[in-house]
N, C-alpha and C positions, 0 to 999 in steps of 0.2 A: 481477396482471401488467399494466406497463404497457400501452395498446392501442398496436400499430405505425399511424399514420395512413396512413403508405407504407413498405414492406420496403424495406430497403436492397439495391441491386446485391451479390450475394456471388458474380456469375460469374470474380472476379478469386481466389477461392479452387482453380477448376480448370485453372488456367495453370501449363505444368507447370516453369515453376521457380520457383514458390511453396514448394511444400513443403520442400526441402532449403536453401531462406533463409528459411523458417521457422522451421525446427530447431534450423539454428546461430545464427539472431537472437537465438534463446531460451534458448539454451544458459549461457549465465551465469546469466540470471534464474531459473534453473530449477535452476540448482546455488546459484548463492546466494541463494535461497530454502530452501534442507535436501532439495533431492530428492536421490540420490545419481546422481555421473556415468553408471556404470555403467549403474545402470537405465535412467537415461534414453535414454543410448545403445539399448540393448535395445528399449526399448519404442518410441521414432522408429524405428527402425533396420527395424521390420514394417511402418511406416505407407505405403499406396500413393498417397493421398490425403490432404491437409491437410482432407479432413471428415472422416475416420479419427479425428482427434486428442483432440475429447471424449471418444469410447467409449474410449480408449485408454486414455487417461489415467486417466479413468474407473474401469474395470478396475483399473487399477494402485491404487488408492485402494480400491476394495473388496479385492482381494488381502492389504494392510496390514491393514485394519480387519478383515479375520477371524484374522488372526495376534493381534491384540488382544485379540479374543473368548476365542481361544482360552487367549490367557496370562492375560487374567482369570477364567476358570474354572479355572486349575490354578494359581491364587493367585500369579501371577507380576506384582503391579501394575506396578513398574517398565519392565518390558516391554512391557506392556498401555499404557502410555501413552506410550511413546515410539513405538509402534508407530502406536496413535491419532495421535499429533502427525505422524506420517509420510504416514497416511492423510489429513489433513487439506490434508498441502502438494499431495497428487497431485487430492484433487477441486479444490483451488482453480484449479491450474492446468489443468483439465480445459476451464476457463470462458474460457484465453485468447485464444482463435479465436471472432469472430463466424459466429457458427451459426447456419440456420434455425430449430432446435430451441429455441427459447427456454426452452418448460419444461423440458426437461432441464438446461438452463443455469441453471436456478432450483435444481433439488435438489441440482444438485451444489453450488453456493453453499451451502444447507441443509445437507447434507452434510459439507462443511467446518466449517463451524459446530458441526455435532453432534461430528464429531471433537474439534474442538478441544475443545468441554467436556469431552468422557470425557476427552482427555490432562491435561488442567490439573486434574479431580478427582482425577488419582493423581499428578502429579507438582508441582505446584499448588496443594494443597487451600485456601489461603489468599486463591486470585485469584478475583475478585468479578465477576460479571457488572455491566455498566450498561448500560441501553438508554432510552431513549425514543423518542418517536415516528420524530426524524429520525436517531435515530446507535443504534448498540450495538456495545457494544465490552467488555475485559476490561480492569483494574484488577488491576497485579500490583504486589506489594513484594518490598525488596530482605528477605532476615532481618537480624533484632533489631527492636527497637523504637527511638520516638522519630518528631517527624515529617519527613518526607522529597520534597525538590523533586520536582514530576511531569514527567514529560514525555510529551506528547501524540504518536502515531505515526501519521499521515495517509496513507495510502493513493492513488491514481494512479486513471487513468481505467479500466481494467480490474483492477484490485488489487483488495486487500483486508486483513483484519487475517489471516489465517492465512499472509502472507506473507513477510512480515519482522520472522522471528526472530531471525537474527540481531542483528538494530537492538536488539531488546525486551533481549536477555538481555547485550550491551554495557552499556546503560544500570543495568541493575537491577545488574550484575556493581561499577557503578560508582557502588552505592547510592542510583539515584534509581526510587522509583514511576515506573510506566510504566503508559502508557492505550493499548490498539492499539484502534485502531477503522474502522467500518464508518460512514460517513454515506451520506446522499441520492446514488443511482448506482451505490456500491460493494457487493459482496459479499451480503450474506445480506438487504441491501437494494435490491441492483439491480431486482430485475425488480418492486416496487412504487414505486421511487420513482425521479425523475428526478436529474440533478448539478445540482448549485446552487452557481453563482458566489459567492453570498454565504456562506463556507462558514465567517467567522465570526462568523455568526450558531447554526451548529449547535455550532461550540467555543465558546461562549457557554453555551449549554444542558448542553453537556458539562460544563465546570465547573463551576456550578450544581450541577450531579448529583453531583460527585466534593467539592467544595472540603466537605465537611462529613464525608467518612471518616475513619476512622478510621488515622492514619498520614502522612495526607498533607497539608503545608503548603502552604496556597492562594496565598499571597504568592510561591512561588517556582514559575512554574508556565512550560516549554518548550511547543516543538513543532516538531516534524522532518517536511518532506513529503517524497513521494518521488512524482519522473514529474510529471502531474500537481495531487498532491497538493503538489508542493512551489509552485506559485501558488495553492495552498487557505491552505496554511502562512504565505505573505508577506500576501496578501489580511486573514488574524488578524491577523498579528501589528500590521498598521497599523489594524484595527479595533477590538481587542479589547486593552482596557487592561492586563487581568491576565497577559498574556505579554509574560514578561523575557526571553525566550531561544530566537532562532530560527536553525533549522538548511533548506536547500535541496538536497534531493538530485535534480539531473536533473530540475530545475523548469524549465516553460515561461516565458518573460519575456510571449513574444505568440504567438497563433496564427493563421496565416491559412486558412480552408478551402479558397481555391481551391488553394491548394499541396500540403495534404495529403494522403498516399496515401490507396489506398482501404481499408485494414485501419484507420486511423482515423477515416474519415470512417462507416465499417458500424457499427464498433463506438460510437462518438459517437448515429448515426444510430439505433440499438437501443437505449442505454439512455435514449437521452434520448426518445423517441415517434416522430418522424420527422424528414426532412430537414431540415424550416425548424426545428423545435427546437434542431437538432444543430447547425444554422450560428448561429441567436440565440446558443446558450451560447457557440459559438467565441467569438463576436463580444465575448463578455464577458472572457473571457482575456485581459488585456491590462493591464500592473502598472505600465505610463507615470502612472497616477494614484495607486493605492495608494502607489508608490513616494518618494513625495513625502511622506508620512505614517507611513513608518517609521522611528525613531529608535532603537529599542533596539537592543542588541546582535543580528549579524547574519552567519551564514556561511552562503556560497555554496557546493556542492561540484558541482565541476563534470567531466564525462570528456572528456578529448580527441578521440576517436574516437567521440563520440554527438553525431551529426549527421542530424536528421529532415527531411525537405521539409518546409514550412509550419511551422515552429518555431524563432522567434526563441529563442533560451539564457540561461537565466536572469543567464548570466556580467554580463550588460547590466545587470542590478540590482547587480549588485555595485559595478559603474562609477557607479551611480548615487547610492545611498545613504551618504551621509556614514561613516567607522568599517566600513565592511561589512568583510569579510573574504573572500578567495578561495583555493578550495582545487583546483586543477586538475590532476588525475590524467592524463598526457599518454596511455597506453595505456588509460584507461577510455573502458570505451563505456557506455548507455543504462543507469541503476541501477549501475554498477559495479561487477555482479556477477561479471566479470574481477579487480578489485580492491579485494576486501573491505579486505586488507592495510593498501592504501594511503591508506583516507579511513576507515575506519570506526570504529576504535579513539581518531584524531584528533582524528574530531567526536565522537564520545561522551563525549569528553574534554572538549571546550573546550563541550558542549554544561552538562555537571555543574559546570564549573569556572564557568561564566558565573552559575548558578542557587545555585549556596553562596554568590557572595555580592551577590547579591540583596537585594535590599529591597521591601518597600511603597513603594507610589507616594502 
């Protein structure tokens, strides 16, 4: 567990109209992420308090995960793992409120984790764990044989890989290997490791670990951020020679922290150790230099209606880089999980189509 040097302020969690702009803030991410509306209606719908919302959620992820158990003991795999896959989106999002509770914010990460393997042993069985020190993530192929462009799936400041599935199964739908993963900050490595601006330096390591599987052609190798995994995404692609093909979902261009609310400066504040850590890495966020070193192929996807205090929009890199491309969803807000529709299909598109025809550098 990271040590906190200083806790963060979270009396902005008992302000009582927090929670019900909480709810609906999340409300897309939470649907397009696989929770279903319903439930989630249900289960906000009992919360009296925004510290309510881990155990809630919580809850609802063990509920799944013994419907799992249960279809796996009466030989029902299919079930058992869609059930699992169900259970894994509800710990993950159990984590998206910064909480006192930190160790519980660790299991349920673990949690997730653990679902996800049980779903991907029954519906899956071919998807490969990878991990090392700074990342671990899942290795999935499309079927048949032959080798096949990867694309790498980056994760945001409180994400993770049990998140966007639907990203994962666009891709593979559209025959390219797919890496979801977990680096330095995110997910089942949060609460050991801090976020790291240089993030590729860890997609460096990642390929390294992948470019020798089985299936998978190193020379045609993506990566899609999402939040701010999509300045993790741009940060590669100007560092790291072996990606030809880079996608931006709801990527930061700059951050300032005196702008920032306080749900990101806590949650910054937590996984990164304490306040001066959390303002250093802001202070690293910022693609006015990367930006000048990217050259390859390049889409931006941006939502009309995703507008954060302290958060210049990646839109700005699009303006900036030579060839880039912009894709501006006028009703999308923050992930655009309002409108899968309308960017997702697009870029999974123009993401595969960039990487067929590819070459070594």
């Amino acid at each position: 567990m990271i040590p906190l040097t200083d806790s963060p302020d979270l009396s902005f969690l008992d302000h009582p109209g927090l929670l019900p702009a909480f709810v609906e803030e999340n409300r897309p991410r939470a649907t397009g992420a696989g929770l279903d509306p319903h439930e989630y209606t249900r289960v906000t719908g009992a919360l009296r308090s925004a510290r309510e919302w881990p155990e809630a959620f919580r809850a609802a992820g063990r509920r799944h995960r013994d419907a799992a158990e249960r279809a796996a003991a009466e030989g029902r795999p299919v079930s058992a793992g869609e059930s699992y896959r169900t259970a894994a989106r509800w710990f993950h999002c159990a984590g998206l409120l910064p909480h006192p509770d930190r160790a519980a914010a660790a299991r349920d990460a673990t949690e997730a984790d653990g679902a996800m393997r049980a779903a991907l042993a029954r519906l899956d069985p071919a998807a490969e764990r990878v991990e090392g020190g700074s990342f671990a993530g899942w290795l999935r192929r499309p079927a048949g044989t032959g080798r096949r462009p990867l694309v790498i799936v980056v994760p945001g400041m409180d994400s993770g890989k049990e998140e966007f599935h639907a990203v994962t199964e666009a891709l593979l739908a559209r025959g390219a290997a797919v890496l979801a993963l977990d680096g330095p900050g995110q997910g089942v490595l949060a609460a050991t490791s801090a976020p790291e601006p240089d993030y590729h330096r860890v997609v460096g390591r990642v390929i390294d670990a992948v470019a020798v599987r089985e299936g998978v052609d190193a020379d045609r190798i993506g990566v899609v951020g999402l939040s701010l995994g999509g300045y993790y995404a741009a940060v590669t692609a100007a560092r790291e020679p072996r990606i030809r093909a880079t996608a931006v979902v709801s990527g930061p261009y700059r951050l300032d922290w005196d702008a920032l609310v306080p749900f990101v400066t806590a949650t910054l504040t937590q996984r990164c150790g304490s306040a001066d850590a959390a303002r250093a890495f802001v202070g690293r966020v910022d693609l006015t230099g990367p930006a000048e070193d990217l050259t390859g192929p390049l889409l931006v996807v941006e939502g009309g209606e995703d507008r954060i205090p302290g958060v210049t929009n990646a839109e700005a890199l699009a303006r900036r880089v030579p060839g880039a491309e912009l894709l501006l969803v006028p009703h999308g807000n923050h992930l655009l999980g309002n409108a899968l529709a309308d960017w997702l299909p697009a870029t999974a598109d123009w993401l595969t189509a960039r990487l067929a025809r590819a070459t070594a550098g």
